[in-house]
N, C-alpha and C positions, 0 to 999 in steps of 0.2 A: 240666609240659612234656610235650611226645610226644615219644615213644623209639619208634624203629626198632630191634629187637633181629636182626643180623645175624648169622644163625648161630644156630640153635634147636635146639642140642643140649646139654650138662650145663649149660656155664658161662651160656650164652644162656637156657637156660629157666629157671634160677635166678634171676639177677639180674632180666630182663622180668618173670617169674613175682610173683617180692618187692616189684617198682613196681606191678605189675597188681592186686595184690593190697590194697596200700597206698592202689589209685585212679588210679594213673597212667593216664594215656591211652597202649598197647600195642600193638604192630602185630609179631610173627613172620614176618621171612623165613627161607626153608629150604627146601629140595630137595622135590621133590611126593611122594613118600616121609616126610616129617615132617609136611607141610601134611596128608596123611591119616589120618598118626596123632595127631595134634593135635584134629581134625576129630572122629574117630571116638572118640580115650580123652579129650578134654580136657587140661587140663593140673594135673601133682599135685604137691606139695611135700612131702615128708617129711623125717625124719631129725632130726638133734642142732636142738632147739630154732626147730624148722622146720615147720608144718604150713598147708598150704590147697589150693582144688584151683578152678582154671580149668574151666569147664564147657566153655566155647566160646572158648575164646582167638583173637583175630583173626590170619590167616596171609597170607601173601602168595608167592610163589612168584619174581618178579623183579621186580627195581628200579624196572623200566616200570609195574607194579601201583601203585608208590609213589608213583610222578610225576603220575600221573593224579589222586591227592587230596588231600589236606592233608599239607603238606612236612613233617617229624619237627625238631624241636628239637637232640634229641641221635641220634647211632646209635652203639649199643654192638657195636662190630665183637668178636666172641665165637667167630672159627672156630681151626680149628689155622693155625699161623705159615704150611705149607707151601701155604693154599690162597690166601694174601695178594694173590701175582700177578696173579690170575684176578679177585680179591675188589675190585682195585684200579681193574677195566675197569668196575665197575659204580659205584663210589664216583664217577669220576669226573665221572659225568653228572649227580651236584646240582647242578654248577659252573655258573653262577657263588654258586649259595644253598647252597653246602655246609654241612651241620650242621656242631653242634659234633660230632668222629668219637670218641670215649672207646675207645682200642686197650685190649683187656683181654683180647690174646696174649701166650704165655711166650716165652722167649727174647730176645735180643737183636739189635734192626738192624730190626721189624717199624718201630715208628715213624718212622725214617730214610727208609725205601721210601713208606711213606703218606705221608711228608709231600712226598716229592721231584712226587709227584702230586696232592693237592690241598690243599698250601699247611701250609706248618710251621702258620700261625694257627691251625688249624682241626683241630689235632691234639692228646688229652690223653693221655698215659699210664697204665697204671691196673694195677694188678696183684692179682688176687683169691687170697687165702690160704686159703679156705674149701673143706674137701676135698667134690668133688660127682663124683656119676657117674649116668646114664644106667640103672634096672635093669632098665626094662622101657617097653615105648610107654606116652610119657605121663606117664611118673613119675622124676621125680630127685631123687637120695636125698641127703640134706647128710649125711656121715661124719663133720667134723667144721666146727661154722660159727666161722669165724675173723673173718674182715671185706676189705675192700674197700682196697687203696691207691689213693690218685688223685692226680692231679701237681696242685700248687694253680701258680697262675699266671695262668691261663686266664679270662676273663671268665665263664667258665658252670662253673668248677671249685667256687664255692662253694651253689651253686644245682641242681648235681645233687650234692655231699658234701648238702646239704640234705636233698633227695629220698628218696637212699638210705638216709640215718637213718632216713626216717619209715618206708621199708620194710622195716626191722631187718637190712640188710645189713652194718652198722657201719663206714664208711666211715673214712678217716685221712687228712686233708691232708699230701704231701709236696711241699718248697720243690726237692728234686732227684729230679729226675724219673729220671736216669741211674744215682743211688747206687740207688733204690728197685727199678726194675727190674734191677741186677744182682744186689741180695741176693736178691730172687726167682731168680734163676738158679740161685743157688746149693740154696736148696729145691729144685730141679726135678732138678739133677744129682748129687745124693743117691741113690747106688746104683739110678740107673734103668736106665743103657747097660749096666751091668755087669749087672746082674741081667738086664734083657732078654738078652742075650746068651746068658748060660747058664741060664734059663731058670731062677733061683734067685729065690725070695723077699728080698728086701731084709735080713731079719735073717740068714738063711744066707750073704747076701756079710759082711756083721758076723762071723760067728762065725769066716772060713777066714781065719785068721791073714796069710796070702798074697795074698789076693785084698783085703782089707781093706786090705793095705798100698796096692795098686793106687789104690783109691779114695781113699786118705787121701791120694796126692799129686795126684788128678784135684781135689781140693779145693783143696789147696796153690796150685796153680799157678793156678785160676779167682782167689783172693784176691792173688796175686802179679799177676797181671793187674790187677787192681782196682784195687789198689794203683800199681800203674804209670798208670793212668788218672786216678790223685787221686782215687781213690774207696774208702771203705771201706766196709766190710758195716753194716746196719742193721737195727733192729725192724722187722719188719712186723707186721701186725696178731694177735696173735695167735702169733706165730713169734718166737722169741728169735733171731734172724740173729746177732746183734752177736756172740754166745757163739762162734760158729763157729769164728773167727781164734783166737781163745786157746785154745779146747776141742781143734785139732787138733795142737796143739803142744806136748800133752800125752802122757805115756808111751803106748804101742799100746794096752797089756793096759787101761787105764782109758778112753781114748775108744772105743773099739771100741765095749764094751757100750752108752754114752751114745749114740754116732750109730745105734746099730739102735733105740733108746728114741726118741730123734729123729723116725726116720724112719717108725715105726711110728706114735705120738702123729700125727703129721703127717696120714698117708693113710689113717689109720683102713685099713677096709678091702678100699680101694680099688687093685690092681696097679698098678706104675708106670707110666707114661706111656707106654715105648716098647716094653713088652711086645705091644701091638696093631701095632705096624709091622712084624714081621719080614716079609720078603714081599709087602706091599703096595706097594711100589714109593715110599712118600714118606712124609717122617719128618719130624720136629721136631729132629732132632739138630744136624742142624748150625746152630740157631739158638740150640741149647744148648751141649754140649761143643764142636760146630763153631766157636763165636762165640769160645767162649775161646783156642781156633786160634789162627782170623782176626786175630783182637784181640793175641794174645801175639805173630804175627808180625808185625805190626804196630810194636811196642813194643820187639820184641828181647828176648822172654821166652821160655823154651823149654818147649814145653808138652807131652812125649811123650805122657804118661798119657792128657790128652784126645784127642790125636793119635790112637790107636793104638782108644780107643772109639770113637772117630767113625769111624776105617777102617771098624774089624772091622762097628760098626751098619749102616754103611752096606752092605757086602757084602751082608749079612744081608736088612736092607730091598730091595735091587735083586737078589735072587734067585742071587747070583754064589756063593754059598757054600753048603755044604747047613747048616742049622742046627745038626743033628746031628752038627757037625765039634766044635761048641762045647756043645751041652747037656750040662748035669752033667758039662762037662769042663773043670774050671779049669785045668789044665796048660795045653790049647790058647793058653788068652787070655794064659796069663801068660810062656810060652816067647814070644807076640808081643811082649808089653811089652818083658821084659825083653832080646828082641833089639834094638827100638826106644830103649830106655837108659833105661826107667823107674828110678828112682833106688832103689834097697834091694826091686826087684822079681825075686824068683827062683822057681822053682817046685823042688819035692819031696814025695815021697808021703808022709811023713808029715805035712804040713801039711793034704793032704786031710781027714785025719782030722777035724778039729776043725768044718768044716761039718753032719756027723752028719746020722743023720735022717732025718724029712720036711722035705727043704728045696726041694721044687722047687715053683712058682706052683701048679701042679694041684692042689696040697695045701691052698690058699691059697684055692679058689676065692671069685667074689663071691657074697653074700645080697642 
């Protein structure tokens, strides 16, 4: 089939990259900024059980480029959740020959908005667990290759599960599409608000006794959601999700160390997600901890923990705070929670103690 890859940055040049590679027929849109670095480095595949390289990958720059020649199959919509809006003016104009769209953004509510616009049919969900990042133009590194969830259902869900077998993405047909994309949330909001916030590496929110407790009920409360939804956590490819609900309901002192092993194995060595937002004015958050929000309000579930992330991120992101109110300062976050009524959330100095160290991301940098 042809694929339209939407969005040609980690997730996008992965997957395209993997069918382009396999022979698929390929076509890159991206910002004229990518289309040159595409152009000028090619495109390279590296990392865990990952290697090839695109000499001349074909690009495209806008949707109008696409119309004008042979219509795509599938399009793998691959940008962050918060450029959907925008992403949505351009989807619209297949109509009435929309591909099949394969959403393979995090968070929750992307699909609902896609579909409200070109048609639930024409919509599959998909959730990649395969750790990738961007290190340089042209080349994206696999940390760690997991595989591909896809919503089976779909008339074209077994015919591109097909496809991406043969291009070693390792695909997994799911019958809920809803349960699969929340256990992915749950991967996503694994120490990333918190960490971005204070500007701490994922295993340093593990180790502060305090700040760990924070997290452990930002988890709580996303499965309590879940749960209220008729959904429980799942495998995904590669991710033992299912463990989550019983592993945090176990004493502090023993998940602790397990969810920084977690989350480390997970991201290899890739920063969390929303360490890149402080500042830039648009975030993923609220399609992550925000959605749990949404969704708990929704339900009549009380969700301060993510509450109080999402605030504080948000601040953070939209310039209103200076960061430095919060780096390396767990007190700040935790006198917020715990005036907000995080459950068993308090702060004291001598809890500081227990993060030690080099624990801040600069320590951490990428290779």
């Amino acid at each position: 089939m042809r694929y339209l890859v939407y969005g040609a940055g980690a997730v996008g040049g992965y997957l395209g990259g993997c069918l382009a590679l396999a022979g698929e027929p390929v076509v890159f849109l991206g910002r004229p900024d990518t289309k040159r670095s595409l152009k000028a480095h090619g495109l390279r595949l590296t990392g865990d059980r990952t290697a090839g390289v695109l000499p001349a990958p074909e690009t495209v720059e806008s949707v109008d480029r696409v119309l004008e020649g042979s219509l795509p199959d599938v399009i793998l919509l691959t940008i962050k959740a918060y450029d959907l809006p925008s992403a949505v003016e351009d989807l619209t104009q297949f109509a009435p020959l929309t591909p099949a769209i394969v959403c393979v953004l995090n968070g929750i509510g992307a699909e609902a908005l896609l579909a409200d616009h070109v048609g639930h049919d024409n919509v599959i969900a998909a959730s990649l667990t395969s750790a990738v990042h961007v290190t340089e133009p042209g080349t994206v590194r696999v940390e760690r290759r997991r595989g591909l969830g896809l919503a089976a259902g779909h008339p074209m869900s077994r015919k591109i599960f097909a496809e991406m077998d043969r291009a070693g993405v390792n695909p997994r047909l799911y019958q809920d599409a809803d349960r699969m994309k929340w256990s992915k949330l749950l991967t996503n909001i694994v120490a990333n608000a918190t960490s971005a916030i204070l500007g701490w590496t994922p295993g340093a929110v593990f180790r502060h006794r305090a700040v760990a407790r924070l997290e452990l009920e930002s988890l709580r409360e996303a499965i309590r959601v879940m749960r209220g939804l008729g959904l429980a956590p799942l495998n995904l490819p590669g991710v033992p999700v299912a463990l989550l609900e019983p592993g945090i309901a176990l004493p502090s002192l023993l998940v602790r160390p397990a969810l920084g092993r977690f989350v480390a194995s997970g991201r290899g060595r890739k920063p969390p997600s929303l360490h890149f937002d402080i500042g830039r004015r648009k975030s993923e958050v609220g399609w992550l901890n925000g959605a749990v929000v949404a969704w708990g309000a929704r339900l009549g579930i009380p969700t301060p923990a993510n509450n109080i992330l999402t605030e504080t991120m948000s601040e953070l992101v939209m310039g209103e705070v200076d960061p430095s109110i919060f780096h390396s300062r767990p007190e700040a976050l935790l006198t917020r929670a715990a005036a907000a009524g995080v459950p068993g959330v308090r702060y004291n100095a001598a809890s500081g103690r227990e993060a030690g160290g080099n624990h801040t991301v600069g320590s951490h940098s990428r290779v």
